[in-house]
PDB file of the backbone (N, CA, C, O) and the ligand in Angstrom, with CONECT records:
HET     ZN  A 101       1
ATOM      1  N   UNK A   1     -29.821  51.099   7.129  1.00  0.00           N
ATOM      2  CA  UNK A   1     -28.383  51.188   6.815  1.00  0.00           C
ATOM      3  C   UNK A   1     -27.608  50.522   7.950  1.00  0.00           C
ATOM      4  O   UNK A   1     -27.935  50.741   9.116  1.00  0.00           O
ATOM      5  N   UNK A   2     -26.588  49.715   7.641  1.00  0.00           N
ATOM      6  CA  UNK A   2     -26.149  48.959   8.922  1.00  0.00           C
ATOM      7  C   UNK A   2     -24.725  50.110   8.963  1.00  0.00           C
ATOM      8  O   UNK A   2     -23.960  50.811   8.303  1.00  0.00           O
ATOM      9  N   UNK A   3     -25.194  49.535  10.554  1.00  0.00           N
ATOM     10  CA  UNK A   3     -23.919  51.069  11.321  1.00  0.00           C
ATOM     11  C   UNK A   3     -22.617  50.443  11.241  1.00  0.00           C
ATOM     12  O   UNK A   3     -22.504  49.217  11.263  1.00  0.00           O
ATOM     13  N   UNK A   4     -21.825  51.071  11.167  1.00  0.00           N
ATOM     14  CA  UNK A   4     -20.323  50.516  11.412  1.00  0.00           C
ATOM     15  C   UNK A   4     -19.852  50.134  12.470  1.00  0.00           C
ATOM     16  O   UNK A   4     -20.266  50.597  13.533  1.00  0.00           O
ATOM     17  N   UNK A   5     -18.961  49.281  12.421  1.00  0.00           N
ATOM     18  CA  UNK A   5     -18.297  48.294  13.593  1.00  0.00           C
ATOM     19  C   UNK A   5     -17.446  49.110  13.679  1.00  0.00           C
ATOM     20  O   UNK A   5     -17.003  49.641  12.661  1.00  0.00           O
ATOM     21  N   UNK A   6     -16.769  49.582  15.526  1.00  0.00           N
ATOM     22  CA  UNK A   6     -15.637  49.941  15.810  1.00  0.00           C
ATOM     23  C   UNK A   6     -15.086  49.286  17.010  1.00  0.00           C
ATOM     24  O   UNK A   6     -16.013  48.906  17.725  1.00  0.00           O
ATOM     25  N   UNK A   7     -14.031  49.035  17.456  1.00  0.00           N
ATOM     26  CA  UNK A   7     -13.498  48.510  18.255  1.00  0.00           C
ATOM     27  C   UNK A   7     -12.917  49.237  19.442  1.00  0.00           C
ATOM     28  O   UNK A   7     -11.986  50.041  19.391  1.00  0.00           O
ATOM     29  N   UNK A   8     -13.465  48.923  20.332  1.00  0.00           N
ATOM     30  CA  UNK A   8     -13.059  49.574  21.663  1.00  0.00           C
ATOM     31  C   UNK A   8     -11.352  49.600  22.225  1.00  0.00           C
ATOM     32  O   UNK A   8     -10.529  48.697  22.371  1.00  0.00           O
ATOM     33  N   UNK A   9     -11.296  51.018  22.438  1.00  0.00           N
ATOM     34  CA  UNK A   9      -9.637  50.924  22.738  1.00  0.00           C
ATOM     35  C   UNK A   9      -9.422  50.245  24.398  1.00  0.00           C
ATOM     36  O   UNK A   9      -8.466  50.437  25.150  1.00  0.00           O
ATOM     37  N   UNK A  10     -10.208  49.713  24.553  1.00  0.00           N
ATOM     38  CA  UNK A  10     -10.488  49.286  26.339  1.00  0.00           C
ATOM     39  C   UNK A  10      -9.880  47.619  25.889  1.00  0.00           C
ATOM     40  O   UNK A  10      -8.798  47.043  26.008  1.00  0.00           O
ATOM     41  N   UNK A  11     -11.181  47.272  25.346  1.00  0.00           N
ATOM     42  CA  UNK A  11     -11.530  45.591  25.889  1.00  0.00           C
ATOM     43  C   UNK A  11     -11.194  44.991  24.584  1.00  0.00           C
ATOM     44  O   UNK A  11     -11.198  43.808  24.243  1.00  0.00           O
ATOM     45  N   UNK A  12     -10.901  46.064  23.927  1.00  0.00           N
ATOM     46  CA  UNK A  12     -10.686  45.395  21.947  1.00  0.00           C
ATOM     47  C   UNK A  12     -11.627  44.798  21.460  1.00  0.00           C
ATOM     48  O   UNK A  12     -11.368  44.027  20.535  1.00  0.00           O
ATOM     49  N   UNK A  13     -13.167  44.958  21.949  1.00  0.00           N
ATOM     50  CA  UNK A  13     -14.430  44.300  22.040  1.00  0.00           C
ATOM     51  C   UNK A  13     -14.871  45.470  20.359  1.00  0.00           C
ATOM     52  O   UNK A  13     -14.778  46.690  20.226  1.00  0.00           O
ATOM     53  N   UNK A  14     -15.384  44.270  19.254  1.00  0.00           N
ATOM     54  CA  UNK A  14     -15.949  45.423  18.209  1.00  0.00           C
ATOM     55  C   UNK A  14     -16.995  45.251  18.397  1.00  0.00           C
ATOM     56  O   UNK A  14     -17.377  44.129  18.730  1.00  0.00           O
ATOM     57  N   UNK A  15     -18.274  46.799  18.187  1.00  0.00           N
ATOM     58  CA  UNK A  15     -19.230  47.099  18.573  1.00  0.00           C
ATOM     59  C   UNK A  15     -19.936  47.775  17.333  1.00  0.00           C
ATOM     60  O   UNK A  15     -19.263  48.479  16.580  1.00  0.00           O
ATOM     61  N   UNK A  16     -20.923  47.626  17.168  1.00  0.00           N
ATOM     62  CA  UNK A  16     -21.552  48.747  16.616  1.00  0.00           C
ATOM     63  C   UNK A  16     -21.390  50.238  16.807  1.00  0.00           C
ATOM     64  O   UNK A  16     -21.844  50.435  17.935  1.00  0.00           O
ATOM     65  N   UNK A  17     -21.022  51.293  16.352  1.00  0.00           N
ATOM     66  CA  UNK A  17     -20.545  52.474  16.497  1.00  0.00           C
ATOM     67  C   UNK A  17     -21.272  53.470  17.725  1.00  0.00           C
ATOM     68  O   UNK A  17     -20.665  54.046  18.627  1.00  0.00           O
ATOM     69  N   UNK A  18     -22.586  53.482  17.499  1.00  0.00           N
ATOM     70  CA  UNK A  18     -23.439  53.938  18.516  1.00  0.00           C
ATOM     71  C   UNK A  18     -23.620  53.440  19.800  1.00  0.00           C
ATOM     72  O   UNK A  18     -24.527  53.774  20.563  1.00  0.00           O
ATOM     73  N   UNK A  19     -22.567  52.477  20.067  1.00  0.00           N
ATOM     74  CA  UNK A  19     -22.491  51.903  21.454  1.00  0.00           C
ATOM     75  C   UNK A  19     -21.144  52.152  21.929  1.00  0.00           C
ATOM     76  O   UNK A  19     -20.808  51.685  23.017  1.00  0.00           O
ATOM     77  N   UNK A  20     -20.220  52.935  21.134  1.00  0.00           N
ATOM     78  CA  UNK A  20     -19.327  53.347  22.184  1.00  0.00           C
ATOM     79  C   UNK A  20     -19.347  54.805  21.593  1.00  0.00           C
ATOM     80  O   UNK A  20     -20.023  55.351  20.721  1.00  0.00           O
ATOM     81  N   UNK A  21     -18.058  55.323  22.644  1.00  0.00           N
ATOM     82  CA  UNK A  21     -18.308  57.087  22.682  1.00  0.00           C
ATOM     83  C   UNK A  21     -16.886  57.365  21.938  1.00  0.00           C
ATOM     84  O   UNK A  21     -15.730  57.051  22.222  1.00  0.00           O
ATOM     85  N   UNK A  22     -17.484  58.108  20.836  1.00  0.00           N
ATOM     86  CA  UNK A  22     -15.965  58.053  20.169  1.00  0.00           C
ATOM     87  C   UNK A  22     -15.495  59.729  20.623  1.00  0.00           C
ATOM     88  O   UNK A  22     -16.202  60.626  21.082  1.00  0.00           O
ATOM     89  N   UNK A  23     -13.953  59.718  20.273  1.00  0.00           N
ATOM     90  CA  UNK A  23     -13.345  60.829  21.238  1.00  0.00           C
ATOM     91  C   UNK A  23     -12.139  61.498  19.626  1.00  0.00           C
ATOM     92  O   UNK A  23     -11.858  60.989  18.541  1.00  0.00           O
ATOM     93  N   UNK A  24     -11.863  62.455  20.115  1.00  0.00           N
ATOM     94  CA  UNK A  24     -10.716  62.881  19.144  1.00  0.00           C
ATOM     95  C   UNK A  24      -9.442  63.311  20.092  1.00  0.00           C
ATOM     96  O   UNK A  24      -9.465  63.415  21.318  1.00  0.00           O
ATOM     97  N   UNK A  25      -8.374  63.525  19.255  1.00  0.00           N
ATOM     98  CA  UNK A  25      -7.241  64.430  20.520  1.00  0.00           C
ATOM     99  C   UNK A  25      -7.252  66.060  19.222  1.00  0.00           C
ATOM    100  O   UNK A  25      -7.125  66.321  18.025  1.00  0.00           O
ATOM    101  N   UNK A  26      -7.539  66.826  20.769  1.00  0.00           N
ATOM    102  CA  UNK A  26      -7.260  67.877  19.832  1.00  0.00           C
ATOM    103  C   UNK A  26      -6.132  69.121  20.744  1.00  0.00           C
ATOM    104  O   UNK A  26      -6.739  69.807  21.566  1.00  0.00           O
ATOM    105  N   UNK A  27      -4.764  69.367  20.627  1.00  0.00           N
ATOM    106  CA  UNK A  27      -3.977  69.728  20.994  1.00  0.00           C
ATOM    107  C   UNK A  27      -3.911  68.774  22.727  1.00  0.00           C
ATOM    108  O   UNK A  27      -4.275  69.097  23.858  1.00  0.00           O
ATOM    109  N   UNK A  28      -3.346  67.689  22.229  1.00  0.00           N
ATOM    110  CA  UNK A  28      -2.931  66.791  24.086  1.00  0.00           C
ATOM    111  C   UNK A  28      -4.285  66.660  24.628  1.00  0.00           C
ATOM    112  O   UNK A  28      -4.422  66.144  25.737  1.00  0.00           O
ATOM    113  N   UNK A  29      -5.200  67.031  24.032  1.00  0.00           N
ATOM    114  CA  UNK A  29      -6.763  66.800  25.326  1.00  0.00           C
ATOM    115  C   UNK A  29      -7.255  65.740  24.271  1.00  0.00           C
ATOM    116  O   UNK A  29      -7.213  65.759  23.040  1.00  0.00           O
ATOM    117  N   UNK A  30      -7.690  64.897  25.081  1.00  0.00           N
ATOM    118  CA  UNK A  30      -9.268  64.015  24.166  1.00  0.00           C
ATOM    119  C   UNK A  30     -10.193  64.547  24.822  1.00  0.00           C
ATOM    120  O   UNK A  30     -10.528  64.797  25.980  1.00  0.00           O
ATOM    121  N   UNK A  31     -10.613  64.687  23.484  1.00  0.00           N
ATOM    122  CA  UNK A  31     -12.028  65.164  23.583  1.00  0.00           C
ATOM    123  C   UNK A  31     -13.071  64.267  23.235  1.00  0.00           C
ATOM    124  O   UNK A  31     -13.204  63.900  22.068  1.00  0.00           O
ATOM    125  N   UNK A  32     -14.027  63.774  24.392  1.00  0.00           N
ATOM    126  CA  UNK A  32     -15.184  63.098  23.940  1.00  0.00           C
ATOM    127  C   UNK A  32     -15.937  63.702  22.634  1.00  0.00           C
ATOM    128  O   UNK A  32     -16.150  64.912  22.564  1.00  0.00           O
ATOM    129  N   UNK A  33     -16.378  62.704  21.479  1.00  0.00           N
ATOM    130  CA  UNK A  33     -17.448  63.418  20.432  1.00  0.00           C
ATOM    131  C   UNK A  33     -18.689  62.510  20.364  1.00  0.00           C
ATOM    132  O   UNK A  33     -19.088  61.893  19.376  1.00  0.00           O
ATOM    133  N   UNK A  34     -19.289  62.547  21.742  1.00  0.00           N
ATOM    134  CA  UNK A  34     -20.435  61.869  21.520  1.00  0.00           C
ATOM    135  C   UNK A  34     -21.416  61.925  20.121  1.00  0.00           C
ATOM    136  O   UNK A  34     -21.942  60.901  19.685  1.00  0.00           O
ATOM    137  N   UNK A  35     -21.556  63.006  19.601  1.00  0.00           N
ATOM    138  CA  UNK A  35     -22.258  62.941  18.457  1.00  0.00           C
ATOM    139  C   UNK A  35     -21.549  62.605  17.102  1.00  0.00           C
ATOM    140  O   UNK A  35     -22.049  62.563  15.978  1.00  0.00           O
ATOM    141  N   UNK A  36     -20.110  62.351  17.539  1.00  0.00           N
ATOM    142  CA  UNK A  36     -19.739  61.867  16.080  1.00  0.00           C
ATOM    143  C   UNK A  36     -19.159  62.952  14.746  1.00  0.00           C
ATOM    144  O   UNK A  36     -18.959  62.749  13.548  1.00  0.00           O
ATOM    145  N   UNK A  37     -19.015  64.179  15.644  1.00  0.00           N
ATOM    146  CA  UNK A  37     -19.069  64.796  14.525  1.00  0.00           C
ATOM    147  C   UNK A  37     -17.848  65.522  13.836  1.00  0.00           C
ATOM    148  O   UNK A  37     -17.655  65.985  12.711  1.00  0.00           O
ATOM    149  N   UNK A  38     -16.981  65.403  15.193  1.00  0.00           N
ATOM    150  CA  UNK A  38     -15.674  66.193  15.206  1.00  0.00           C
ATOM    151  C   UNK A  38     -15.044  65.555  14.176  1.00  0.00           C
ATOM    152  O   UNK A  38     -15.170  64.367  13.881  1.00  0.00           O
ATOM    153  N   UNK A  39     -14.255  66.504  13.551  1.00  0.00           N
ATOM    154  CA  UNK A  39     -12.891  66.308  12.265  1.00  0.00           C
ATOM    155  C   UNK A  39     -11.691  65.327  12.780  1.00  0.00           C
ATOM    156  O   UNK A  39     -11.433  65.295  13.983  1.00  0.00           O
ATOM    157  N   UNK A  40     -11.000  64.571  11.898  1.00  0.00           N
ATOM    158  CA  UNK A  40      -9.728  63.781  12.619  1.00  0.00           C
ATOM    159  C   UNK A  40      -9.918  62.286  12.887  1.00  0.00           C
ATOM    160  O   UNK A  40     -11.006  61.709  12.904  1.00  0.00           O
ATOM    161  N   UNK A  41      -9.003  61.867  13.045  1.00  0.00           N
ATOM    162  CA  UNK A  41      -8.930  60.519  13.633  1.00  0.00           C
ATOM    163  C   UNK A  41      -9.356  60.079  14.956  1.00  0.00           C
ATOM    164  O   UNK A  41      -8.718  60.248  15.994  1.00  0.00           O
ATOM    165  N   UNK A  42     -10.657  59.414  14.820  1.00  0.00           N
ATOM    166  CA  UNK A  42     -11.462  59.443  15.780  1.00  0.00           C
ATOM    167  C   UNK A  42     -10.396  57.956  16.606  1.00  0.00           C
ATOM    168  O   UNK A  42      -9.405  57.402  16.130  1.00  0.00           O
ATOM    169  N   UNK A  43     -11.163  57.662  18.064  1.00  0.00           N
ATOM    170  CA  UNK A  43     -10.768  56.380  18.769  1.00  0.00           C
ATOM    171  C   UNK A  43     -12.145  56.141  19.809  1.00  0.00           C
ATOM    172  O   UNK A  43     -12.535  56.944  20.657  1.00  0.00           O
ATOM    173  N   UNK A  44     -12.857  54.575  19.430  1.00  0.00           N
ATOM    174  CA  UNK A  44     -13.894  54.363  20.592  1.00  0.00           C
ATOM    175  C   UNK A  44     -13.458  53.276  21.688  1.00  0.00           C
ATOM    176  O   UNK A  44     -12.737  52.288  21.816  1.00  0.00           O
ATOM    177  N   UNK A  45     -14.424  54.149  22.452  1.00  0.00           N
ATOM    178  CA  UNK A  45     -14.170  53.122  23.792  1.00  0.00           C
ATOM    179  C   UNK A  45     -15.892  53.305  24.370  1.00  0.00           C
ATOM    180  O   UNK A  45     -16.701  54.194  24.100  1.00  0.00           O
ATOM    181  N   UNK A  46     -16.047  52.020  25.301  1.00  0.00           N
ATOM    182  CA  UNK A  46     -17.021  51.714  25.330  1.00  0.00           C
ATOM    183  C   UNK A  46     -17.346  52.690  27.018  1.00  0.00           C
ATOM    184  O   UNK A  46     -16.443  52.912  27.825  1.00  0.00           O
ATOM    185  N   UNK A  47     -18.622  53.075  27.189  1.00  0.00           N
ATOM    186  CA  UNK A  47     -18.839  54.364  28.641  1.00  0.00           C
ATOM    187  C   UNK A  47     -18.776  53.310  29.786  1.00  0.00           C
ATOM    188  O   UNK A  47     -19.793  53.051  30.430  1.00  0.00           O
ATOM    189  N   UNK A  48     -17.635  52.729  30.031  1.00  0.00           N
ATOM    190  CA  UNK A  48     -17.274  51.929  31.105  1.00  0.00           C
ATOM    191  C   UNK A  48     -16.121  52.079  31.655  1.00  0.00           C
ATOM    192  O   UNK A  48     -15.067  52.125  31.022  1.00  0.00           O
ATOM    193  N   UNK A  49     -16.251  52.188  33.151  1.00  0.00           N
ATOM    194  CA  UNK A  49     -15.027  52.458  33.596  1.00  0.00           C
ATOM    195  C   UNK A  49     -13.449  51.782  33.651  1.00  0.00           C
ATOM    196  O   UNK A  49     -12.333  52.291  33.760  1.00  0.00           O
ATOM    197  N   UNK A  50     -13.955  50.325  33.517  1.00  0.00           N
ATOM    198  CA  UNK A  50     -13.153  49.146  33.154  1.00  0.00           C
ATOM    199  C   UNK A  50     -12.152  49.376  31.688  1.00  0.00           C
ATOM    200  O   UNK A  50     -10.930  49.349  31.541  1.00  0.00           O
ATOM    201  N   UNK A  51     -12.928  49.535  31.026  1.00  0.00           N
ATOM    202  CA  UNK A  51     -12.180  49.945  29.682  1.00  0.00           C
ATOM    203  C   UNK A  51     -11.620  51.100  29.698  1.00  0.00           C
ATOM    204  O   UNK A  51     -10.647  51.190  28.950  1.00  0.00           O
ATOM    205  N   UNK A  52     -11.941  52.179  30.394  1.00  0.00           N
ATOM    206  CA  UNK A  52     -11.304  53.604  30.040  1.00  0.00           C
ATOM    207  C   UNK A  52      -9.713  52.811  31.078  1.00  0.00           C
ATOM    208  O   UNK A  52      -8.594  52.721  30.573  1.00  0.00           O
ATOM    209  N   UNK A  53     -10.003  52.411  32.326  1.00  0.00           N
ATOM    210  CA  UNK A  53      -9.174  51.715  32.437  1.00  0.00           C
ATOM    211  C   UNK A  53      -7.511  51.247  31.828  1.00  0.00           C
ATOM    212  O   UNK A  53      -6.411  51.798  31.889  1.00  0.00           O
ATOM    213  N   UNK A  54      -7.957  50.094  31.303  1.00  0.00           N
ATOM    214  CA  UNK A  54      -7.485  49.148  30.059  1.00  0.00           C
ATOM    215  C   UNK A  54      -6.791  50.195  29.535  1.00  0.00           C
ATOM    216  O   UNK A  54      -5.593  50.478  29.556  1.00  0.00           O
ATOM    217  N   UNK A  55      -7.834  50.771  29.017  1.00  0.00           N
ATOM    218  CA  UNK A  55      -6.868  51.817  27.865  1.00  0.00           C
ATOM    219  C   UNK A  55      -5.944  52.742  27.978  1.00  0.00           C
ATOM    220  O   UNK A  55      -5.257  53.247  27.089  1.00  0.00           O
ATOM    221  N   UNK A  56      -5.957  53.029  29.578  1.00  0.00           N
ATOM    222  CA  UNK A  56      -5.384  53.758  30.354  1.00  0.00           C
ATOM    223  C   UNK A  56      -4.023  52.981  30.217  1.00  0.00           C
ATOM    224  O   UNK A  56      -3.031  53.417  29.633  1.00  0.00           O
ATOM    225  N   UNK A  57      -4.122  51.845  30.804  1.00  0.00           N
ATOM    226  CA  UNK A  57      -2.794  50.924  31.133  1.00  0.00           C
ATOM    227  C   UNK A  57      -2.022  50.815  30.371  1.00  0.00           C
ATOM    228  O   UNK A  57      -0.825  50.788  30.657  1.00  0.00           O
ATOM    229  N   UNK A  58      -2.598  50.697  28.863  1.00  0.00           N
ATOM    230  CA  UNK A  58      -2.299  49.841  27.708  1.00  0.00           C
ATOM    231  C   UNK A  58      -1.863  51.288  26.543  1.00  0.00           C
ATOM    232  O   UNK A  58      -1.460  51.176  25.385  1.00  0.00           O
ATOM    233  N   UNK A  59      -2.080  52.424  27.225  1.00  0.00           N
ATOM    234  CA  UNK A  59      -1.557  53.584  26.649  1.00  0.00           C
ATOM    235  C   UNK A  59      -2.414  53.672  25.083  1.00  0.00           C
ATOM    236  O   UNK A  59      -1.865  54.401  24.256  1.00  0.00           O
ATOM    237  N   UNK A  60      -3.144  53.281  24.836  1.00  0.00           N
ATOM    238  CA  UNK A  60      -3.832  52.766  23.723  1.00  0.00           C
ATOM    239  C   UNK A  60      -4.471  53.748  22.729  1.00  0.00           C
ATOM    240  O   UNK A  60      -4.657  53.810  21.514  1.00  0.00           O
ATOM    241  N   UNK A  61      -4.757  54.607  24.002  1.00  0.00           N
ATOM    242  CA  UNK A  61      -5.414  55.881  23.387  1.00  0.00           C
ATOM    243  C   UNK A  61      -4.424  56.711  22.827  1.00  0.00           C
ATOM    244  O   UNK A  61      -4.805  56.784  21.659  1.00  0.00           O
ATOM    245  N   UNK A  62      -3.247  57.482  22.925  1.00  0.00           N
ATOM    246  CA  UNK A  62      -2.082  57.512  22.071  1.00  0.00           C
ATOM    247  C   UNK A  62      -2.059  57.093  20.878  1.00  0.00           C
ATOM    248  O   UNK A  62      -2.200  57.811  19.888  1.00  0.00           O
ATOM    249  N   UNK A  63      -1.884  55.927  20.875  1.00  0.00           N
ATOM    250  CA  UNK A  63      -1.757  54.649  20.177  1.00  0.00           C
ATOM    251  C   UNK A  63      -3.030  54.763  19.025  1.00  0.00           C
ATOM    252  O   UNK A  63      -2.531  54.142  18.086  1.00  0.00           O
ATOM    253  N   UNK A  64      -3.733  54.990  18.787  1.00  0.00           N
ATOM    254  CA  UNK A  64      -5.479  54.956  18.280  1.00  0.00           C
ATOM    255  C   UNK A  64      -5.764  56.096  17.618  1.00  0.00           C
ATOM    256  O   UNK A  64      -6.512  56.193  16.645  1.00  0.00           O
ATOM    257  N   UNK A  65      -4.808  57.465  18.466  1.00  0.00           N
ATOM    258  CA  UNK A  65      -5.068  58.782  18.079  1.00  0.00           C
ATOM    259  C   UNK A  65      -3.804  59.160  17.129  1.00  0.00           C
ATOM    260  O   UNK A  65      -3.745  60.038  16.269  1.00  0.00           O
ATOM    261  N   UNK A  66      -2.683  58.116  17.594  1.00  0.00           N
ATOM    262  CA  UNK A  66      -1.315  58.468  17.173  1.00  0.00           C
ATOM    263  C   UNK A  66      -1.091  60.097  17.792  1.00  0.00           C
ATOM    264  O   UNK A  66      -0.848  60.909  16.900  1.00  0.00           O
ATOM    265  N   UNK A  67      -1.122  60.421  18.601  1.00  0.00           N
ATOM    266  CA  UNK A  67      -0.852  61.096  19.360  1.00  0.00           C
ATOM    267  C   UNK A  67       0.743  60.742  20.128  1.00  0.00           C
ATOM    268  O   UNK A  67       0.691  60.102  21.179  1.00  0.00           O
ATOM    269  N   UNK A  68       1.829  61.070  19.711  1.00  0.00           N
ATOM    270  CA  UNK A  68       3.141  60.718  20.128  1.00  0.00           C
ATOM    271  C   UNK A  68       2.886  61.085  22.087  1.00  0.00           C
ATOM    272  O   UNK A  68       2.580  60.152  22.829  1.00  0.00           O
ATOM    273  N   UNK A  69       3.012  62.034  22.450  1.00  0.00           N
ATOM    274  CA  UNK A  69       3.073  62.490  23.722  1.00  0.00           C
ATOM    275  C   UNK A  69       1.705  62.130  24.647  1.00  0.00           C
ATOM    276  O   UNK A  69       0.596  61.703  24.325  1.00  0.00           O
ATOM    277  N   UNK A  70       2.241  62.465  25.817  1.00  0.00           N
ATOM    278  CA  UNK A  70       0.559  62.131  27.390  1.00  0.00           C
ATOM    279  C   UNK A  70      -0.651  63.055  26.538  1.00  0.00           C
ATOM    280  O   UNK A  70      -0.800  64.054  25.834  1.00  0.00           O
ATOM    281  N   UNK A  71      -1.270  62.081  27.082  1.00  0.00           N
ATOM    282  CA  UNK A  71      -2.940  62.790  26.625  1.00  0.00           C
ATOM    283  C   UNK A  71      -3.300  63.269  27.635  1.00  0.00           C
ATOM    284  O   UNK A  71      -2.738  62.871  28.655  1.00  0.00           O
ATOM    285  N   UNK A  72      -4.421  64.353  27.760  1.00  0.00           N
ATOM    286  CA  UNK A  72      -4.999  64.452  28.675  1.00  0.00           C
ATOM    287  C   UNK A  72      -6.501  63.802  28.823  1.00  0.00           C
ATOM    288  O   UNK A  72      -7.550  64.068  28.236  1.00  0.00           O
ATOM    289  N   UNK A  73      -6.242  63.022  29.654  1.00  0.00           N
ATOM    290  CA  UNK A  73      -7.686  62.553  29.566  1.00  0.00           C
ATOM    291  C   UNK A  73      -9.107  63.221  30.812  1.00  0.00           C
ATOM    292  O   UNK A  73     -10.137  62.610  31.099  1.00  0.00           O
ATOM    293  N   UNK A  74      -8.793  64.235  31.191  1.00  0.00           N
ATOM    294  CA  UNK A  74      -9.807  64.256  32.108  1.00  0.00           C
ATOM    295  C   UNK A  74     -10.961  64.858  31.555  1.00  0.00           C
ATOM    296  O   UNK A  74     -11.829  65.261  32.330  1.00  0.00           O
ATOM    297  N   UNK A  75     -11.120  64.995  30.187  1.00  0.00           N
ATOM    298  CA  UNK A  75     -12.547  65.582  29.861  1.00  0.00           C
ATOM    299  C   UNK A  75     -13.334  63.799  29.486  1.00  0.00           C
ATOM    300  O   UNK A  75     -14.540  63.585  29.604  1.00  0.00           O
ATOM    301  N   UNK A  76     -12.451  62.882  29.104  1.00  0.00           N
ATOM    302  CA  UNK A  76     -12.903  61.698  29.054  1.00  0.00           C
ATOM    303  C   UNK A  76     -13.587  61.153  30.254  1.00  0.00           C
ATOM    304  O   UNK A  76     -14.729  60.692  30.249  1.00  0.00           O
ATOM    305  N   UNK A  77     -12.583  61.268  31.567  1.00  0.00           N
ATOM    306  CA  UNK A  77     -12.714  60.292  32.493  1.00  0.00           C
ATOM    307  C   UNK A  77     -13.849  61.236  33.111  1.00  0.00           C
ATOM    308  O   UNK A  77     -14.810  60.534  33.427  1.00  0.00           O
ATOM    309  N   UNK A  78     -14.008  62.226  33.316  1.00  0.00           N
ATOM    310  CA  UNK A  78     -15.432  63.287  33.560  1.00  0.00           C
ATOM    311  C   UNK A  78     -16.389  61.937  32.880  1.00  0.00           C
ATOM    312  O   UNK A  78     -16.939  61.065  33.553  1.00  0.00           O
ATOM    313  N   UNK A  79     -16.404  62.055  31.370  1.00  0.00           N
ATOM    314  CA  UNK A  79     -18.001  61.342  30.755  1.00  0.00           C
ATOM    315  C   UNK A  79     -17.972  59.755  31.324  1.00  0.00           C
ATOM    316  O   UNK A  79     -19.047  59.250  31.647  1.00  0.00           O
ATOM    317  N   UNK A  80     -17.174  59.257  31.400  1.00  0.00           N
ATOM    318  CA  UNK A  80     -17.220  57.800  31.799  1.00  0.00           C
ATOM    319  C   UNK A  80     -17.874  58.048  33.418  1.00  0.00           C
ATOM    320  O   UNK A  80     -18.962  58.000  33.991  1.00  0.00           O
ATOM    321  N   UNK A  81     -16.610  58.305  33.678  1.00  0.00           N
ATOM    322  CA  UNK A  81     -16.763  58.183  35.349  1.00  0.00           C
ATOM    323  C   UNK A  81     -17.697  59.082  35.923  1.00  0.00           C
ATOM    324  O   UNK A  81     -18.267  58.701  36.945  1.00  0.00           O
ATOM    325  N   UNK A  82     -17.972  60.228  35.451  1.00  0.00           N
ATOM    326  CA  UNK A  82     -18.545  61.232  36.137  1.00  0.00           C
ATOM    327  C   UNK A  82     -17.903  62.106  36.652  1.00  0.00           C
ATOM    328  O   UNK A  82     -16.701  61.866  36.769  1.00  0.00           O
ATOM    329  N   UNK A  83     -18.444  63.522  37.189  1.00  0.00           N
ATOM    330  CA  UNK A  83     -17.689  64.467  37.901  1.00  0.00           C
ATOM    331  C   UNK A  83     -17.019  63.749  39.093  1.00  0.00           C
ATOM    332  O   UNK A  83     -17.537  62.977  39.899  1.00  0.00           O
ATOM    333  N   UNK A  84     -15.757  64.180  39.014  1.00  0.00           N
ATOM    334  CA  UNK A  84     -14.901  63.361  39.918  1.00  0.00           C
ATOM    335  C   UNK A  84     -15.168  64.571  41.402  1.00  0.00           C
ATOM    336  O   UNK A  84     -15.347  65.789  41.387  1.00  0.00           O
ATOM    337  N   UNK A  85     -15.106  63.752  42.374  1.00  0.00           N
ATOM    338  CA  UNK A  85     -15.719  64.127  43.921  1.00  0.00           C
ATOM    339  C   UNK A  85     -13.702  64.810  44.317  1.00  0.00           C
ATOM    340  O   UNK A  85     -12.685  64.250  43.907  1.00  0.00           O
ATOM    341  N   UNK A  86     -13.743  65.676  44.904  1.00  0.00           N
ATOM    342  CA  UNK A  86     -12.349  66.349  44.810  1.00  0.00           C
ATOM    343  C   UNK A  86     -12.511  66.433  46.467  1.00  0.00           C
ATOM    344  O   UNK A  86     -11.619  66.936  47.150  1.00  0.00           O
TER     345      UNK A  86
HETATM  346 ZN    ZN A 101     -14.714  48.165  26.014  1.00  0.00          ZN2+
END
């Protein structure tokens, strides 16, 4: 079965689905759904820091989720980046 193409909210790069990490917003948080499974209007971005980036700049993720207001992204930037060193 050929996988679906999605387009990264980073680099606008389209990918095969299983190569980026798709996320949902669920009350102001995105939530990573690595497995794909969560309800809603999903948005992918590719597990690079460059693109979470981008998307950062470019407010995109909003934009993708239609999410009017700030997201929170730190359960995202956790899976990309890693536990952030405090
Ligand atoms: Zn990307």
């Amino acid at each position: 079965m050929p996988s679906p193409v999605r387009t990264c909210v980073g680099c606008r790069t389209r990918e095969p689905a299983e190569l980026l990490v798709r996320m949902v917003a669920r009350d102001g948080l995105v939530v990573p759904d690595p497995g794909r499974r969560l309800p809603g209007r999903g948005a992918h971005l590719h597990r690079d820091p460059a693109c979470l980036a981008l998307a950062e700049r470019r407010h995109a993720l909003s934009r993708a989720l239609r999410v009017p207001g700030p997201l929170d992204l730190s359960a995202l930037r956790e899976l990309v980046l890693g536990p952030v060193a405090r």
